[in-house]
VOPAGU-2260 file (C-alpha; in pm, 1 decimal, decimal comma):
REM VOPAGU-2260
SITE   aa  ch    i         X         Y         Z
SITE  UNK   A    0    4912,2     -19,6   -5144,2
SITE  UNK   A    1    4651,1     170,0   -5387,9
SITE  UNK   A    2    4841,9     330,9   -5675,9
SITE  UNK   A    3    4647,4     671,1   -5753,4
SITE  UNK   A    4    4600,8     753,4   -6142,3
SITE  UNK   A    5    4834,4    1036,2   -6272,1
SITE  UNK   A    6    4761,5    1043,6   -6586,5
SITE  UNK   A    7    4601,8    1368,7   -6658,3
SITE  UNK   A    8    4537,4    1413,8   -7007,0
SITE  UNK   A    9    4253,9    1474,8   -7134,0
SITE  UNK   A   10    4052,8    1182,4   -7284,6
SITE  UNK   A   11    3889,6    1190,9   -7668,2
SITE  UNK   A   12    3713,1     938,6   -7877,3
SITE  UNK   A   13    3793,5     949,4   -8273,0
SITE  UNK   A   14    3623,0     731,8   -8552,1
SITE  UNK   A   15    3918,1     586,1   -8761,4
SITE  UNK   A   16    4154,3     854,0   -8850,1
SITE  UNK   A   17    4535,3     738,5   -8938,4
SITE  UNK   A   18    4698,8    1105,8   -8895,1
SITE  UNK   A   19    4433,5    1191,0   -8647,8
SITE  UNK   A   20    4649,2     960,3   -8390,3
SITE  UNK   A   21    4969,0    1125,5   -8447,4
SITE  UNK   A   22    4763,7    1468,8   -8359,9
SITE  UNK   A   23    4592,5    1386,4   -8095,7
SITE  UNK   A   24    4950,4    1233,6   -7949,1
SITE  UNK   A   25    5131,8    1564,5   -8008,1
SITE  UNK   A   26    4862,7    1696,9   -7815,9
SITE  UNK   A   27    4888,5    1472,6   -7531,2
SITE  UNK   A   28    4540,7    1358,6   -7538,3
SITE  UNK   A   29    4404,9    1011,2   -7425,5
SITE  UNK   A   30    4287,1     899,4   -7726,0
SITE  UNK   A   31    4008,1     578,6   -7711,9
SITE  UNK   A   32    4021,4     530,5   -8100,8
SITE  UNK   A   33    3700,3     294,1   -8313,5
SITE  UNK   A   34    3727,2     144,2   -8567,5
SITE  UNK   A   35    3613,4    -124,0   -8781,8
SITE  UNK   A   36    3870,5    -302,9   -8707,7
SITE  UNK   A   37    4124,0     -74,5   -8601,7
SITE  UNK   A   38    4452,6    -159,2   -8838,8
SITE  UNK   A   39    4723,5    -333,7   -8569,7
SITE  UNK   A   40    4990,4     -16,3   -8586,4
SITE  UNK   A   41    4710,6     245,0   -8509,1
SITE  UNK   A   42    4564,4      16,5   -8232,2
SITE  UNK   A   43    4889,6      13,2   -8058,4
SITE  UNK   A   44    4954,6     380,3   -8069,4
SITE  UNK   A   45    4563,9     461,5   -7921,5
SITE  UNK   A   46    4555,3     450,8   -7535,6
SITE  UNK   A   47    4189,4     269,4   -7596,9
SITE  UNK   A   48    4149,2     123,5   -7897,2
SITE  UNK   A   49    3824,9     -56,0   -8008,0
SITE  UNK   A   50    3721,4    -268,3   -8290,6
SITE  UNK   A   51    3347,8    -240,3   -8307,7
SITE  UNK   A   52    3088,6    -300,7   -8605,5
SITE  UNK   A   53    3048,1      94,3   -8648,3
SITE  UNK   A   54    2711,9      30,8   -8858,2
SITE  UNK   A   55    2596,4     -91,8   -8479,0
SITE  UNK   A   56    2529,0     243,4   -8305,8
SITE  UNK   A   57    2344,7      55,7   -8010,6
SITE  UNK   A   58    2686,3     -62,1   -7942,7
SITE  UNK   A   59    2902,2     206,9   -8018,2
SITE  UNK   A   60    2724,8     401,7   -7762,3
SITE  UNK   A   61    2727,6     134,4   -7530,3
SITE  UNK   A   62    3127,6     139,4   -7545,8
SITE  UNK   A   63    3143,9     480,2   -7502,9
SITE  UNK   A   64    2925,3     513,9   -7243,5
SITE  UNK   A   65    3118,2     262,2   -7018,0
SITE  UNK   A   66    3445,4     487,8   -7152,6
SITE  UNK   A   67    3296,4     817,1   -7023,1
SITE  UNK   A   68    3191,5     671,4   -6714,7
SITE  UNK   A   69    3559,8     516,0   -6662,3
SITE  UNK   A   70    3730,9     849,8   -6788,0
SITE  UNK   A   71    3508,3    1131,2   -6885,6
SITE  UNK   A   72    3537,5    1217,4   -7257,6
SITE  UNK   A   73    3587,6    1557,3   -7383,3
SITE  UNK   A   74    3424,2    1489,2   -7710,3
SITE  UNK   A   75    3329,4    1258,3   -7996,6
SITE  UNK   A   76    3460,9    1340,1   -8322,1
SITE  UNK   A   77    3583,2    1181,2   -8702,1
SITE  UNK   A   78    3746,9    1312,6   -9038,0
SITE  UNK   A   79    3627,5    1026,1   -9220,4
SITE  UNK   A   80    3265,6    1111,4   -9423,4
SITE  UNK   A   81    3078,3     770,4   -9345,5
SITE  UNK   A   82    3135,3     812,1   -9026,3
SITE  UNK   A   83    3012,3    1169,6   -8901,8
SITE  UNK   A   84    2658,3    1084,5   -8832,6
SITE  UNK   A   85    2760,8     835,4   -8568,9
SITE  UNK   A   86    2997,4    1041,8   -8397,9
SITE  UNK   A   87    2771,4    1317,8   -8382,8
SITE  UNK   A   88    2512,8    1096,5   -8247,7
SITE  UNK   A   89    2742,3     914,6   -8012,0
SITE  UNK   A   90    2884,3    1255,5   -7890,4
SITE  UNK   A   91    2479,7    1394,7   -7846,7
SITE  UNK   A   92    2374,3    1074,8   -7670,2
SITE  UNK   A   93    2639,4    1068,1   -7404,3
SITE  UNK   A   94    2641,7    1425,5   -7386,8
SITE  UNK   A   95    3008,3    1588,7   -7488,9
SITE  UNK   A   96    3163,7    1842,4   -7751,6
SITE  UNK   A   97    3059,2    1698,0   -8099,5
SITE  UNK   A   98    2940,3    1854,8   -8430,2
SITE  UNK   A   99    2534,7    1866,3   -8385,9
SITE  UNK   A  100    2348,1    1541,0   -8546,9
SITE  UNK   A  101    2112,6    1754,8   -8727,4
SITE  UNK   A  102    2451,6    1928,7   -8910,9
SITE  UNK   A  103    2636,4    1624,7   -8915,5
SITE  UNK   A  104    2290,6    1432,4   -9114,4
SITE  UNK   A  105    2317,6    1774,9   -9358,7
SITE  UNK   A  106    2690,3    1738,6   -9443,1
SITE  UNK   A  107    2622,9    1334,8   -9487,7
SITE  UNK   A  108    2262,5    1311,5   -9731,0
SITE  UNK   A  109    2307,0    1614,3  -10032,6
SITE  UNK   A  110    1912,1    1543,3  -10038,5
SITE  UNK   A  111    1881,0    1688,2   -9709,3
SITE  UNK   A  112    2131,0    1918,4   -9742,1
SITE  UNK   A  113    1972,7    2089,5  -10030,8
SITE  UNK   A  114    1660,1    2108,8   -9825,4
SITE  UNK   A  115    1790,4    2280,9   -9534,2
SITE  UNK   A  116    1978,3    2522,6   -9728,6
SITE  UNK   A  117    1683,2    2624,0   -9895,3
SITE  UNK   A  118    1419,0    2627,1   -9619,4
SITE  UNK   A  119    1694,7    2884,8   -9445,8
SITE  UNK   A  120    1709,0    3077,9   -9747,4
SITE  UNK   A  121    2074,8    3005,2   -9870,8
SITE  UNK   A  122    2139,0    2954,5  -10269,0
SITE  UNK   A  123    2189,9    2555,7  -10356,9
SITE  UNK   A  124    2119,4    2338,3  -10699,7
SITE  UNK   A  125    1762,6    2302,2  -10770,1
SITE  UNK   A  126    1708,8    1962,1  -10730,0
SITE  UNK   A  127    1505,1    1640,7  -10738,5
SITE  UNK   A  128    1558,7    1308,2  -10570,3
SITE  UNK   A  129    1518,9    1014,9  -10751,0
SITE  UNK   A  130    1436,9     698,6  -10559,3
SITE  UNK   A  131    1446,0     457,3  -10890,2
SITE  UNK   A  132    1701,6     535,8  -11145,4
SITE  UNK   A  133    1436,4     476,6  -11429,6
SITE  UNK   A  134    1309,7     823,9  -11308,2
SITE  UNK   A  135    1595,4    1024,6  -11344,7
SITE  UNK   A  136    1476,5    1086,7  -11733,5
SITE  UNK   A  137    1197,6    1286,8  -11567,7
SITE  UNK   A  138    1342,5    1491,9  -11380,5
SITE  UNK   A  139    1596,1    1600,0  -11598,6
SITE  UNK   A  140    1321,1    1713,8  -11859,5
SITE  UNK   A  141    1142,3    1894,9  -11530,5
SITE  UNK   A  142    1435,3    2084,9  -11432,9
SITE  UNK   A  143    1581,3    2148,3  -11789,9
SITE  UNK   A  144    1947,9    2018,5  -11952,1
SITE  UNK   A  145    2255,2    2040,8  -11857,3
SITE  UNK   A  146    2198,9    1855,1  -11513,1
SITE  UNK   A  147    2435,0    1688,6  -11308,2
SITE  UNK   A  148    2296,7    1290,8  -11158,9
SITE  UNK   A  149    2453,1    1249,8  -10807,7
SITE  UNK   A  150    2447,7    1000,3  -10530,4
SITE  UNK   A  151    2265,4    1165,0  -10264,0
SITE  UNK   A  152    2513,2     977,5   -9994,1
SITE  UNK   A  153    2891,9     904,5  -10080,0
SITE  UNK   A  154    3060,9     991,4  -10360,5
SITE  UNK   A  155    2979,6     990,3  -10754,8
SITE  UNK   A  156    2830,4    1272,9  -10974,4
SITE  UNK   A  157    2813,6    1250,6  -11341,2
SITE  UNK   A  158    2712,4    1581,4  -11569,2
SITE  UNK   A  159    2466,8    1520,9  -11838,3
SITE  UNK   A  160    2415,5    1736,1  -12127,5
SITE  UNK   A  161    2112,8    1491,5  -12302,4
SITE  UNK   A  162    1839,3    1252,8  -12187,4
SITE  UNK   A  163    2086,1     978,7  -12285,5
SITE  UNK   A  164    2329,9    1050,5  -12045,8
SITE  UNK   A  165    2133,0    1062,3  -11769,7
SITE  UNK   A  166    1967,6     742,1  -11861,5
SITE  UNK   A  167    2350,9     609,6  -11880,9
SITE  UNK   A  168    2448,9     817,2  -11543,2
SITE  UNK   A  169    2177,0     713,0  -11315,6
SITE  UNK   A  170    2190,8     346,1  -11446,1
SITE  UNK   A  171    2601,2     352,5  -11378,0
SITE  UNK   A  172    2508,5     561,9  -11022,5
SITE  UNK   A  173    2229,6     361,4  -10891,5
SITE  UNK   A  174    2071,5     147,8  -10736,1
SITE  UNK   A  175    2128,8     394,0  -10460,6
SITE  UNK   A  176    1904,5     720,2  -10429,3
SITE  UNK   A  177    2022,5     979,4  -10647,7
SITE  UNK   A  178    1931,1    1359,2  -10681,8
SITE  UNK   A  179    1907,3    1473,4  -11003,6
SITE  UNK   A  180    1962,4    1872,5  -11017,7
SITE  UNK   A  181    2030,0    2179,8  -11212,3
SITE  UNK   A  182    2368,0    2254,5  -11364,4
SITE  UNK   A  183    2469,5    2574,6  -11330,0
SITE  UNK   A  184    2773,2    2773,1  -11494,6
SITE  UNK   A  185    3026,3    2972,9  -11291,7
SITE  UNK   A  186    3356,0    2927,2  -11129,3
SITE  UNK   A  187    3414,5    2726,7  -10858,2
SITE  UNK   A  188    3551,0    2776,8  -10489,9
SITE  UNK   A  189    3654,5    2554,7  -10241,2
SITE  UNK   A  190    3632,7    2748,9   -9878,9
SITE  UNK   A  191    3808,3    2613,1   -9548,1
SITE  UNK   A  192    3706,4    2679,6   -9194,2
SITE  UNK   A  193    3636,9    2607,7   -8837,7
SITE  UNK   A  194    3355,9    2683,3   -8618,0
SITE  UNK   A  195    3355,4    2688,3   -8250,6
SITE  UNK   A  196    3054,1    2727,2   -8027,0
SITE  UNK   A  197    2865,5    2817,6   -8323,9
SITE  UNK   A  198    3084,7    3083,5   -8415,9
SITE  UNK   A  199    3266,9    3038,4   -8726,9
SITE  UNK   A  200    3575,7    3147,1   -8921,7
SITE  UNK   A  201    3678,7    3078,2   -9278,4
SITE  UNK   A  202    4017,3    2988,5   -9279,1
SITE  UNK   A  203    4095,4    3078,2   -9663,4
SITE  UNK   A  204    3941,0    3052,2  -10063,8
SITE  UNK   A  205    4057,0    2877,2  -10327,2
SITE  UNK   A  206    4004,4    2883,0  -10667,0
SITE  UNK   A  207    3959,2    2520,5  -10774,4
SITE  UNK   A  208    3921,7    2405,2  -11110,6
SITE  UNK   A  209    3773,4    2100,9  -11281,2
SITE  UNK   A  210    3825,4    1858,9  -11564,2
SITE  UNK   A  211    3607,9    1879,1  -11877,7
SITE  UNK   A  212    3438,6    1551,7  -11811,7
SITE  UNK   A  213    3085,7    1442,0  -11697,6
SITE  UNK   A  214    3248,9    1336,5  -11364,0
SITE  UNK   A  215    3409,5    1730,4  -11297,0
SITE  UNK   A  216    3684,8    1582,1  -11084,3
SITE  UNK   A  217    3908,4    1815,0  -10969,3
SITE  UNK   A  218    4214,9    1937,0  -11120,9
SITE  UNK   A  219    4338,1    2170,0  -10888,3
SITE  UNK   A  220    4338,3    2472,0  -10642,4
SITE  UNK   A  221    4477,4    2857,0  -10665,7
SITE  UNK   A  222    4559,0    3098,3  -10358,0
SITE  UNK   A  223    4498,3    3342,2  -10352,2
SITE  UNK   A  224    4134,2    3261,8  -10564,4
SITE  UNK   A  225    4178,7    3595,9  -10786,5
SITE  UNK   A  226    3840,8    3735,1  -10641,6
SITE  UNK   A  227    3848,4    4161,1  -10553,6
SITE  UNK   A  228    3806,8    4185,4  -10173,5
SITE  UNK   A  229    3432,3    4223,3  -10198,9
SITE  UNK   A  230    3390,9    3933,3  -10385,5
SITE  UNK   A  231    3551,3    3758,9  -10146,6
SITE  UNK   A  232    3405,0    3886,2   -9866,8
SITE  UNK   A  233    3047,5    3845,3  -10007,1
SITE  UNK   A  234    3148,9    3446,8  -10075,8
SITE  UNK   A  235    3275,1    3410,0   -9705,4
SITE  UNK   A  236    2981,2    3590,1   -9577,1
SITE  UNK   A  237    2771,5    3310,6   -9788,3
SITE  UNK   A  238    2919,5    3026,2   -9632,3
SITE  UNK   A  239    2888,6    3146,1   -9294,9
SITE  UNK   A  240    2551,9    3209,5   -9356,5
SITE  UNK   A  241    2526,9    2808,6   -9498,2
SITE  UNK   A  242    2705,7    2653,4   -9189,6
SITE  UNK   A  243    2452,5    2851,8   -8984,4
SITE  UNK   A  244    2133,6    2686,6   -9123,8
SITE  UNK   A  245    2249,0    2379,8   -9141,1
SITE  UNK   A  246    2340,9    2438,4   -8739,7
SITE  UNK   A  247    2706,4    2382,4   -8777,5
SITE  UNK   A  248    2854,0    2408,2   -8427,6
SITE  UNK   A  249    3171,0    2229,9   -8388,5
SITE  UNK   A  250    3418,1    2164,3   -8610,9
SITE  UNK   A  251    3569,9    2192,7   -8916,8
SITE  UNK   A  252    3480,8    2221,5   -9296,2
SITE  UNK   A  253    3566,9    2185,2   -9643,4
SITE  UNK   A  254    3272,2    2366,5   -9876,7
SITE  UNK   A  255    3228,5    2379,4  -10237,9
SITE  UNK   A  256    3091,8    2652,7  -10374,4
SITE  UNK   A  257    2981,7    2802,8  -10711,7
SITE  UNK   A  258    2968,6    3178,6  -10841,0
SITE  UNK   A  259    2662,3    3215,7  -11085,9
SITE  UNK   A  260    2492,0    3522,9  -11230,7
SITE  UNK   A  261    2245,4    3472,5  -10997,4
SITE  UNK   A  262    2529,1    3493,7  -10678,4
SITE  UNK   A  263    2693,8    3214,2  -10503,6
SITE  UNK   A  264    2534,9    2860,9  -10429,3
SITE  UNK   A  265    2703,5    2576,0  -10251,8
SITE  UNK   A  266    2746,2    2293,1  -10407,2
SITE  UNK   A  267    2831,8    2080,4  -10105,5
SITE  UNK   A  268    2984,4    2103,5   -9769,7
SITE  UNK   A  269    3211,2    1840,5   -9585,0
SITE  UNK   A  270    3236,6    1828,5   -9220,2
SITE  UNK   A  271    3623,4    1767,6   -9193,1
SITE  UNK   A  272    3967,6    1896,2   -9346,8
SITE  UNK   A  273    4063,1    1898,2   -9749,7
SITE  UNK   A  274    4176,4    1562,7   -9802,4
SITE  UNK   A  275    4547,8    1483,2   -9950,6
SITE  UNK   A  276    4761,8    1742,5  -10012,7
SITE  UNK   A  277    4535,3    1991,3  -10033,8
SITE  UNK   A  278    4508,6    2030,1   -9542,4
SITE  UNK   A  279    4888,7    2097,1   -9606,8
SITE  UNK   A  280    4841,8    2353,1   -9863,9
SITE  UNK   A  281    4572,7    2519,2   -9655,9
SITE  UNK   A  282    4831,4    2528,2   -9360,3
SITE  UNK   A  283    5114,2    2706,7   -9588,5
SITE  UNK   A  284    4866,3    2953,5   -9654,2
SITE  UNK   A  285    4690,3    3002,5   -9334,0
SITE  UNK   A  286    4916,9    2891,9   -9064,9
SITE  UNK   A  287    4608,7    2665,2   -8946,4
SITE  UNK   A  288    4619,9    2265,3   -8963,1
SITE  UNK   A  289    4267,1    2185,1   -9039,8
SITE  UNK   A  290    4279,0    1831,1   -8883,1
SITE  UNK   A  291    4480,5    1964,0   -8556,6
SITE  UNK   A  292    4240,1    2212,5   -8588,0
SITE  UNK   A  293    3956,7    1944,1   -8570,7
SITE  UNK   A  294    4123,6    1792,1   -8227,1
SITE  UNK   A  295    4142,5    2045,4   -8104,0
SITE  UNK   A  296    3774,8    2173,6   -8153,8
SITE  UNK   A  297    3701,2    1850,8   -8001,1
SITE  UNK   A  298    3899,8    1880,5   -7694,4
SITE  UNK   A  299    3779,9    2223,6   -7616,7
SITE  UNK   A  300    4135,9    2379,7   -7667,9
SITE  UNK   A  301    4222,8    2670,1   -7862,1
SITE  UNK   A  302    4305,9    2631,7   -8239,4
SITE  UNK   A  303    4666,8    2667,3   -8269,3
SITE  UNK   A  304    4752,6    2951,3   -8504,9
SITE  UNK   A  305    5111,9    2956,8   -8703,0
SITE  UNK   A  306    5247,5    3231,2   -8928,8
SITE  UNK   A  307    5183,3    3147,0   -9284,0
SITE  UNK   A  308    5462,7    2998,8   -9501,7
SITE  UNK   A  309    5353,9    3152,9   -9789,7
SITE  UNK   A  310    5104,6    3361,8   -9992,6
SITE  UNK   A  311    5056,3    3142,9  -10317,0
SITE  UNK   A  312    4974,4    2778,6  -10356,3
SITE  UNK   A  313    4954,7    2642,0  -10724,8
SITE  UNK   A  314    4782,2    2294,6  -10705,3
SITE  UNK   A  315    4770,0    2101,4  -11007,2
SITE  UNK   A  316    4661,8    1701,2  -11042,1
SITE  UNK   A  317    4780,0    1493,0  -11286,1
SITE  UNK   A  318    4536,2    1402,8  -11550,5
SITE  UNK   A  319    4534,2    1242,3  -11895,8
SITE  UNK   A  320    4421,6    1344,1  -12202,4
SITE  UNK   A  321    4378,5     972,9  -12375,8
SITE  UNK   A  322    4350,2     652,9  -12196,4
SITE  UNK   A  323    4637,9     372,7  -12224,9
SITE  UNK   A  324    4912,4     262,3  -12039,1
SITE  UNK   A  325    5201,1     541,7  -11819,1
SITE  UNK   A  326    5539,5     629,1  -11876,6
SITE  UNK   A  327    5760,6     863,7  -11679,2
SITE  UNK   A  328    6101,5     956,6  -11581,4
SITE  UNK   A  329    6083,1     821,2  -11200,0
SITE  UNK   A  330    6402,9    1038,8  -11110,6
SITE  UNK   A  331    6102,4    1315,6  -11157,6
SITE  UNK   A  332    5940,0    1202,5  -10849,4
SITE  UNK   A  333    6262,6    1312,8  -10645,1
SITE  UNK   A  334    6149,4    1650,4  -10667,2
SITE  UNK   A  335    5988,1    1816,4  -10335,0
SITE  UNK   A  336    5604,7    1910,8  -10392,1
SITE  UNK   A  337    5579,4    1550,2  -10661,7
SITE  UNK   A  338    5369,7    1273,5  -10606,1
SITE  UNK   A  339    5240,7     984,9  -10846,0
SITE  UNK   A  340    4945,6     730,5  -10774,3
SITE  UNK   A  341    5072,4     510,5  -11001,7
SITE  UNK   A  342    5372,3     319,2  -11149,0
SITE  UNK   A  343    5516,5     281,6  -11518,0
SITE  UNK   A  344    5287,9      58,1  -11699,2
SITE  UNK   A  345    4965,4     161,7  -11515,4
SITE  UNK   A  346    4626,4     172,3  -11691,2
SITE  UNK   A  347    4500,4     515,2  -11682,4
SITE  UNK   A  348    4203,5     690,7  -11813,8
SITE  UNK   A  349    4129,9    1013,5  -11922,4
SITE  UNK   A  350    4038,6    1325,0  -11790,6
SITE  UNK   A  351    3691,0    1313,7  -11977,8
SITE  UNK   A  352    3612,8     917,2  -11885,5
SITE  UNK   A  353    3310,6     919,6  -11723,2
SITE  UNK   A  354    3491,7     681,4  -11406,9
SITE  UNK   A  355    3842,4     913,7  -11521,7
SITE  UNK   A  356    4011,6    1047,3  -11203,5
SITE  UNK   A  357    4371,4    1246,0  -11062,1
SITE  UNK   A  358    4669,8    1036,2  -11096,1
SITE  UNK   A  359    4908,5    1250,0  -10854,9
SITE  UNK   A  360    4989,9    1561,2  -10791,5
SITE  UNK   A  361    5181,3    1901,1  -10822,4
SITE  UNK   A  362    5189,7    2129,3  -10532,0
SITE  UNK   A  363    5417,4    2440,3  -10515,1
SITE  UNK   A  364    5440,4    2741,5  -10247,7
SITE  UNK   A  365    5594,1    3092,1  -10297,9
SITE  UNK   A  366    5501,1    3473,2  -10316,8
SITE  UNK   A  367    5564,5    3488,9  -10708,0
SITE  UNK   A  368    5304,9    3356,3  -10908,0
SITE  UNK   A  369    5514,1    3364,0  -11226,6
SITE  UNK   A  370    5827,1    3170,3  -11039,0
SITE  UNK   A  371    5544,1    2916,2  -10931,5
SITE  UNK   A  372    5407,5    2852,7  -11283,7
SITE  UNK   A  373    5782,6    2842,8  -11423,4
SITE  UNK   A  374    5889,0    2552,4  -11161,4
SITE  UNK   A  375    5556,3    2400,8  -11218,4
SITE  UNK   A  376    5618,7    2371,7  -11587,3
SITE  UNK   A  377    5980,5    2238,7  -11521,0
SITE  UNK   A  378    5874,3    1966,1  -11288,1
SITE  UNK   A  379    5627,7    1868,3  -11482,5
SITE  UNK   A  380    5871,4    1832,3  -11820,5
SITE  UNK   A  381    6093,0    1633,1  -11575,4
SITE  UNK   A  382    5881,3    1389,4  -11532,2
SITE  UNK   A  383    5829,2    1323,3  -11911,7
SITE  UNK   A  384    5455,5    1178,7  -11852,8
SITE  UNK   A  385    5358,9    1035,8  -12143,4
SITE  UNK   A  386    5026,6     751,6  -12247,3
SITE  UNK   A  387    5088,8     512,9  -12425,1
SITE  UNK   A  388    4827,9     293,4  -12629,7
SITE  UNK   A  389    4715,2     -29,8  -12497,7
SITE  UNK   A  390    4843,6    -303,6  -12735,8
SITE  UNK   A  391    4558,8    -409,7  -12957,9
């Protein structure tokens, strides 16, 4: 007897994604799920799932292909950075929903992002790549100090105030290509949204702030962002206009931007939701879940909009002022809106160390700023954080 095929749902490939599988099962999607290899819990939980060398594209297409022609594929689609320019090429080649390859190559290489941006006319870092490290003296002295030395794919950015610290900066950064460009003072933003069809919508601002070190790692977020409603309207307008170059179609994003004298300039912009805490924040305050959000972009669905929780987010990260060795009051991590990175008797560096970084986190919700900064300061003194010196 031939047994017909019920199952409707509708059928989406991801690129590695851990909370991406519980999303796309609340949304009943068939989800074929690659990865590199696929970790054993995920793998059971995907209807497909596929370990494949994901620097292979030949084959990664291949695999699709023969999963589009078995089940046809909504769209292609990842969260995960090092991936996007193969699912945007896989979702191109075999011809579903997917965030354009010439956007998804922008978002991935700041080189080319910074050349996009400009040849459409939008405000970015001046900027230099630097193919040899050895270089990167040059084009400091070409573009003028302060500048900040950056890998122009992945992560790592170092500020430099003299030719020394570039020399140290590139030499720490490389061998990889690096862009060398022009530091710039101002406050700093950090702007969600979601574009569909081309269209897009910022989702919220926030303020975010950063640590007084070369590496400006972040320290935290603020929603509202404290700009008047022009302001704020002027810096949505400018990232609208920046997704738009860059041909930003589908999708979500997380951008970094920068107010100057001269008026905004973006800084960078990542083709997939706030990582950590930071997606749930967004949701308190917008009622959207930037990596449903995502799935559903990629399944052709509408976003799913909630009433916000809240109308304030304070956002702090736990940094150190001296490097040595941590000591806290555990029962402090018992607290709702806590979280540590690390356990008593941790190394830790500090918040100026050029490879210093975020330790945990703080993250409260309300409508009364003042309440927010009072619990903040009493969780905080609960958890008695203290550094203590390495022994000699």
């Amino acid at each position: 007897m031939l047994l017909m095929n019920t199952d409707n749902r509708p059928s989406v490939a991801c690129l590695s994604g851990r909370r991406v599988v519980d999303v796309l099962d609340s949304l009943g999607a068939h989800t074929v799920l690659l990865d590199d290899p696929a970790p054993l819990e995920l793998a059971a939980r995907a209807d497909v799932p596929l370990d494949l060398d994901l620097g292979d594209w030949g084959a990664v297409e291949k695999a699709l292909r023969a999963q589009h022609a078995d089940r046809p594929l909504e769209g292609v689609f990842t969260v995960y950075d090092a991936h996007l320019p193969l699912a945007s090429y896989a979702a191109a080649r075999i011809g579903v929903r997917g965030l354009g390859l010439p956007a998804a190559l922008a978002c991935h290489d700041t080189a080319r992002l910074r050349m996009t941006l400009t040849a459409g006319g939008v405000r970015t870092p001046v900027s230099l790549p630097v193919a040899d490290p050895a270089d990167a003296r040059a084009a400091a002295r070409r573009l003028g100090l302060p500048v900040v030395v950056r890998r122009a794919v992945g992560r790592g950015r170092l500020r430099c105030r003299d030719l020394d610290g570039v020399k140290r900066a590139a030499e720490l950064l490389g061998p990889a290509a690096l862009l060398v460009e022009r530091f710039t003072e101002g406050p700093e933003y950090a702007v969600q949204s979601l574009t569909v069809d081309g269209v897009t919508e910022v989702v919220c601002v926030l303020a975010q702030h950063t640590g007084p070190g070369p590496a400006q790692i972040e320290t935290g977020y603020d929603h509202p962002g404290g700009l008047d409603p022009a302001r704020e309207t002027e810096l949505k307008e400018f990232c609208v206009r920046a997704l738009a170059a860059i041909g930003f179609d589908h999708g979500v994003s997380h951008i970094r931007v920068r107010l100057t004298e001269d008026g905004p300039e973006i800084l960078d912009v990542a083709a997939r939701p706030p990582g950590g805490q930071l997606c749930a924040a967004v949701e308190r305050v917008s009622g959207i879940d930037l990596t449903r959000a995502a799935a559903e972009i990629a399944l052709g669905r509408p976003v799913t909009r909630r009433p916000p929780a809240a109308s304030h987010v304070l956002y702090r990260c736990v940094t150190f002022g001296a490097p040595g060795r941590i000591a806290f009051d555990p029962r402090g991590l018992a607290a709702p809106g806590v979280w540590l990175d690390v356990e008593p008797g941790d190394r830790v560096r500090a918040a100026d160390d050029p490879a210093g970084g975020t330790y945990g986190r703080i993250v409260l919700y309300g409508d009364d700023p003042a309440e927010l900064d009072s619990a903040y300061h009493s969780l905080h003194d609960s958890l008695g954080l203290r550094v203590e010196p390495d022994p000699q």
